[in-house]
C-alpha positions in Angstrom: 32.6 8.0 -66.4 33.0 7.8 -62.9 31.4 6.0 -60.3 30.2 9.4 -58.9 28.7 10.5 -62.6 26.8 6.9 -62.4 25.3 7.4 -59.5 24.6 11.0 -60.3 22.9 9.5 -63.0 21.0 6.9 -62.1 19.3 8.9 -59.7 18.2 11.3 -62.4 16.6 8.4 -64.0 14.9 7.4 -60.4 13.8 11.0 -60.6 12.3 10.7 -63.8 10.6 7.6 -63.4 9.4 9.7 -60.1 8.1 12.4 -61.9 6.0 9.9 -64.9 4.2 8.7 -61.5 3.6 12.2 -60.5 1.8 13.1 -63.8 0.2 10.1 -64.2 -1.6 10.5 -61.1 -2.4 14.0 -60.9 -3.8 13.5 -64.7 -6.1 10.6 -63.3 -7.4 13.1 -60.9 -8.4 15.6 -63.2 -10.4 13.4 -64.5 -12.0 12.9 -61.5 -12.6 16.3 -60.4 -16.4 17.4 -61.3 -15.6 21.3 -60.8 -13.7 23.3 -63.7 -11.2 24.7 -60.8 -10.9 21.2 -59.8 -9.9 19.2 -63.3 -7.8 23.3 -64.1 -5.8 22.6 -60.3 -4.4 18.5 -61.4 -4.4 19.0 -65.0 -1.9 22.2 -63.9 -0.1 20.0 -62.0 0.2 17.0 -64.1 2.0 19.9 -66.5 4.3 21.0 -63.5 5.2 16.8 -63.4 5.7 16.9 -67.1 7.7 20.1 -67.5 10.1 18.4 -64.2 10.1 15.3 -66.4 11.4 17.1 -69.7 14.0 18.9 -67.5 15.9 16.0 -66.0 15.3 14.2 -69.5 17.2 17.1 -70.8 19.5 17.1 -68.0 20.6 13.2 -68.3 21.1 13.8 -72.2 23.1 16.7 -71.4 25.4 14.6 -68.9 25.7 11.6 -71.2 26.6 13.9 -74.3 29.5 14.8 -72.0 28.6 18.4 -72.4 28.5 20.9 -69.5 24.7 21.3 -68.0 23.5 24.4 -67.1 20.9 24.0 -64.2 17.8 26.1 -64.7 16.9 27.6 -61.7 13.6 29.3 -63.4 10.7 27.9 -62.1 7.2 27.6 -63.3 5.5 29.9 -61.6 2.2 28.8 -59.6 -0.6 31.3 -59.5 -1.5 33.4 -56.0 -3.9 31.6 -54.1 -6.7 34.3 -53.1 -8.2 33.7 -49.8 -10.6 36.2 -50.8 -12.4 34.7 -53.4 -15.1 32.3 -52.7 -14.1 29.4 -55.1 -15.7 26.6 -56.9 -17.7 24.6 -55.6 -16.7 20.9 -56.1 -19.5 18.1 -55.9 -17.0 15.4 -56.2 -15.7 16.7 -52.3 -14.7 13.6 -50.7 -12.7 12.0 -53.6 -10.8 15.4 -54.7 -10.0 15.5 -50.8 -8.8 11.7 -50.8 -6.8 12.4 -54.1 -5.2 16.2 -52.4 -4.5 14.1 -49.6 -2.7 11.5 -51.4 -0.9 14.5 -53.2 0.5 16.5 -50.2 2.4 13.1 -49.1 4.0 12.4 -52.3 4.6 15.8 -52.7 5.9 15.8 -48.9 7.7 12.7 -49.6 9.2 13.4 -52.8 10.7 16.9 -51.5 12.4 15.3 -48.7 14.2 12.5 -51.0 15.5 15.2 -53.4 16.7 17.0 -50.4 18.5 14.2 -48.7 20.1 13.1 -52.3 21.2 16.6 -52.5 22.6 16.6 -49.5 24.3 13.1 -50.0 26.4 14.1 -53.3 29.5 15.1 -53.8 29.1 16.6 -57.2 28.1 20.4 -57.4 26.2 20.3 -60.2 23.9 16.9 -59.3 23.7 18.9 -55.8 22.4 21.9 -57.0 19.5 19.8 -58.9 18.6 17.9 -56.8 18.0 21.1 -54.7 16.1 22.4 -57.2 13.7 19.4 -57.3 13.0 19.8 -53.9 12.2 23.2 -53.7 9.6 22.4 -56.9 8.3 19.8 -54.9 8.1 21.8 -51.8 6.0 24.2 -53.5 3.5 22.0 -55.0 3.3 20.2 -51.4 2.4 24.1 -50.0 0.1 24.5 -53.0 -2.2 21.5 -52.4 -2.2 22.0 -48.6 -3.9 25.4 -49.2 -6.5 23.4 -51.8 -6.9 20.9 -49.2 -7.9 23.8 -46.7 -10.3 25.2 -49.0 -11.9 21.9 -49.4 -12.0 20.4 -46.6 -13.3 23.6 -44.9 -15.2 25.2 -47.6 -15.5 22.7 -50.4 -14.3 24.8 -53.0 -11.2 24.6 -55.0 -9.2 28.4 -55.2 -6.8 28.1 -58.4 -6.0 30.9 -60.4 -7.5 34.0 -60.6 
């Protein structure tokens, strides 16, 4: 292995360890919410963290097999917010807006360090995930910035349909 596959490598496991965080916490904050839309939005979100974590598991046992990886671009898709619906009203307000808070910056945060790793490597196919990570992440920040409007403004939640 080269140097460049190691460090390719290790970050994957960074990212993974990254991503346990990320379910972890939005899991906590299902449990939190009081409203059905609001324990529906995290423990979505807690999957979206799971199903990154099962893709760069995959990926790493893929690279350490030796084997070619093929990236998957496909992304789980995230449902239309509606700004015409009314929501659902969440009594638990000031927490679930502490918690979307929390979420939007390591969200925010995690989007810009997949981006500046991509950007940093060499190799095409670590490039190209890493890329892929932050536009995931990039989403979910956008996601939880249009909760975090509905909240704070209307203190509802607007998830799915």
């Amino acid at each position: 292995m080269t140097d460049k596959t190691n460090a390719v490598d290790d970050l994957l496991v960074e990212a993974m360890n990254s991503e346990i965080e990320a379910e972890t916490f939005y899991a906590k904050a299902a449990g939190k919410a009081q409203s059905e839309a609001g324990k529906k939005l995290f423990s979505e979100l807690a999957s979206f963290e799971h199903n990154h974590l099962e893709r760069v598991k995959t990926i790493i046992e893929s690279r350490n097999k030796g084997t070619k990886m093929d990236i998957p671009v496909a992304h789980p898709e995230l449902p239309e917010i509606k700004p015409e619906l009314e929501g659902e009203f969440e009594p638990n307000k000031d927490e679930i807006v502490e918690l979307l808070t929390l979420g939007i910056k390591a969200e925010q945060e995690a989007q810009h360090r997949y981006k500046e790793i991509a950007e940093q490597l060499d190799d095409p196919e670590g490039k190209e995930l890493f890329s892929s990570l932050a536009e995931d992440e990039r989403r979910h920040h956008a996601l939880l910035e249009a909760q975090y409007y509905h909240m704070s403004n209307k203190g509802t939640i607007i998830w799915g349909e």
